[in-house]
Residue, then its C-alpha position, 0 to 999 in steps of 0.5 A: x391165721x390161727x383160725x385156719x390152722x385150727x379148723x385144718x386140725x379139727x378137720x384131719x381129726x381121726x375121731x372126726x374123720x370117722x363120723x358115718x352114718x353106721x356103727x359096727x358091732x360083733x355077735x356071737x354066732x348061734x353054733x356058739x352061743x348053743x356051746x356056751x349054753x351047754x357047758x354051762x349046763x353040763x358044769x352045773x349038771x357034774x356039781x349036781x345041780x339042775x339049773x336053766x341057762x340062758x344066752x342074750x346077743x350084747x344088747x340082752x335080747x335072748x339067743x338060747x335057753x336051756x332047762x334041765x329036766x328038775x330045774x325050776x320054772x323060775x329059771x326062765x325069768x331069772x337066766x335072762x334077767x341076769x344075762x340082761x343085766x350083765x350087758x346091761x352094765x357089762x358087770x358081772x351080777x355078782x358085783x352089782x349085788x354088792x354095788x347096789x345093796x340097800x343104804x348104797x348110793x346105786x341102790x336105786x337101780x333095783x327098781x329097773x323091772x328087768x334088773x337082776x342084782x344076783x350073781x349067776x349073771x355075766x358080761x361076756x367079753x372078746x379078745x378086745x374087750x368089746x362086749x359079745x354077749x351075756x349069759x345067765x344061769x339060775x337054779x344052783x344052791x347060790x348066786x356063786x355057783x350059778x356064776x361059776x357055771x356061767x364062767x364054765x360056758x364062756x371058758x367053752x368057746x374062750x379059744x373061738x373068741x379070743x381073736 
């Protein structure tokens, strides 16, 4: 009898019950994710800084560049490593520069070919917390400024995915 009222329990699990074949996920729509880009640029552009920016889907896969005019060549690599690694581990750059200094235990991620542990990289998340996307921004004076202009591009479309 225990078995059989175990097994009915175990079979009216939810969690069970919603074992299927597919999951589902959000992205970003383009038209956002091209506002996000530019308001991260304009912000860094009104500090004075020149800089590239760029947006990946949740997975890190690039969905917009932006360069301006004087920033670096290396603002290519860098933007999309930092997008990717803030997906990656849906942790700010910042954060991970810290976590993953030389002597600490996670040290050893930076040896990831496409890990970028320097703020200017952030998760970007919806009203829900579910992960949306990440952008990266690099050519600013510093890993602070470049992040503050990536939280200006997430807080440009922060109404459009609150919900």
């Amino acid at each position: 009898m225990k078995k059989i009222l175990l097994a009915a329990l175990l079979a009216a699990s939810p969690a069970l019950a919603e074992d299927e074949a597919f999951v589902t996920f959000k992205a970003i729509k383009p038209d956002l994710n091209l506002a996000m880009a530019q308001a991260a640029l304009e912000h860094c552009r009104d500090a004075g800084f020149q800089i590239g920016v760029m947006v990946t889907d949740r997975f890190g896969i690039p969905q917009v560049f932006l360069r301006d005019r004087f920033a670096g060549t290396h603002v290519f690599e860098t933007t999309r490593r930092k997008a990717w690694t803030a997906t990656t581990f849906r942790t700010p750059t910042g954060e991970l520069a810290a976590l993953t200094a030389a002597g600490t235990e996670l040290a050893g991620l930076r040896n990831l070919s496409d890990a970028m542990m320097v703020g200017g990289g952030l998760p970007v998340l919806d009203g829900d917390g579910s992960l949306v996307a990440g952008i990266g921004v690099s050519g600013a004076p510093g890993g602070d400024q470049d992040e503050e202009c990536a939280q200006a591009g997430i807080d440009a479309i922060e109404d459009d995915i609150a919900f």
